[in-house]
N, C-alpha and C positions, 0 to 999 in steps of 0.2 A: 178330698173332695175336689181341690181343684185340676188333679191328675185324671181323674173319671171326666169332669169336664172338655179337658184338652184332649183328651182319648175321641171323648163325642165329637167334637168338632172336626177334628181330623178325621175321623172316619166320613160324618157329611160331606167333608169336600172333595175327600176321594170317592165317595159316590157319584159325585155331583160332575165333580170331572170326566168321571167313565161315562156317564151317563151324557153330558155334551159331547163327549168325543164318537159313541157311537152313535149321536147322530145326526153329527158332520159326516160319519161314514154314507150312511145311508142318503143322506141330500146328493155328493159328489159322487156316488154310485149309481144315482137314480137315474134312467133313459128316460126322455121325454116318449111320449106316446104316437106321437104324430110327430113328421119332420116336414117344412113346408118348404122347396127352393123353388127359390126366386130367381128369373133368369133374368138379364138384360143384354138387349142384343149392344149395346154400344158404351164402350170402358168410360169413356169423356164423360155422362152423366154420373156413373159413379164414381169418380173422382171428384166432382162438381158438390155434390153431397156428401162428400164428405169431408171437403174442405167447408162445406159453410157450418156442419155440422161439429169440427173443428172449433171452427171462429165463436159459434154459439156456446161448446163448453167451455171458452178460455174467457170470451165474456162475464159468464156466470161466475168464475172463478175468481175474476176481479174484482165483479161485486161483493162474493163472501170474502173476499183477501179486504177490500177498504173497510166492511163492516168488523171485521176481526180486527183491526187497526183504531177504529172509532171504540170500541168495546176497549181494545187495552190504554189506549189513553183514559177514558174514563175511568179504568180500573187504577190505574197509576198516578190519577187526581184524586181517588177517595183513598188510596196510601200516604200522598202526599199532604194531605190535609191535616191543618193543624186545629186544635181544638181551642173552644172559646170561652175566654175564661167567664163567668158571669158574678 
């Protein structure tokens, strides 16, 4: 019984697998339908933007970087926590 089991399972996840991989084929193969470019006549703004745009991801990243820091200190205060006797 439990060999029919492990049989079932493994077969699921080789489905399962084939079936996500064809399709990540089809997403990374797919051509957008419309292509829109955008011209600028002068380099200096887009370098300008994309430096602040820069500034603004490394910002966000700080904030998830001290919130991941605040989370593992707490996590590491309810391990370190000793229990009370009553």
């Amino acid at each position: 019984m439990t060999k029919i089991i492990t049989i079932i399972v493994v077969a699921l996840l080789i489905v399962a697998g084939g079936w996500w991989y064809v399709d990540e084929l089809n997403q990374t193969n797919s051509v957008p339908s419309t292509f829109v470019a955008s011209t600028s006549s002068s380099q200096g703004n887009a370098s300008d933007a994309s430096d602040a745009s820069i500034d603004q991801s490394m910002a966000s990243v700080d904030g998830q970087m001290n919130g991941l820091n605040s989370d593992s200190a707490s996590v590491d205060e309810g391990l370190n926590d000793k229990s009370i006797q009553q």
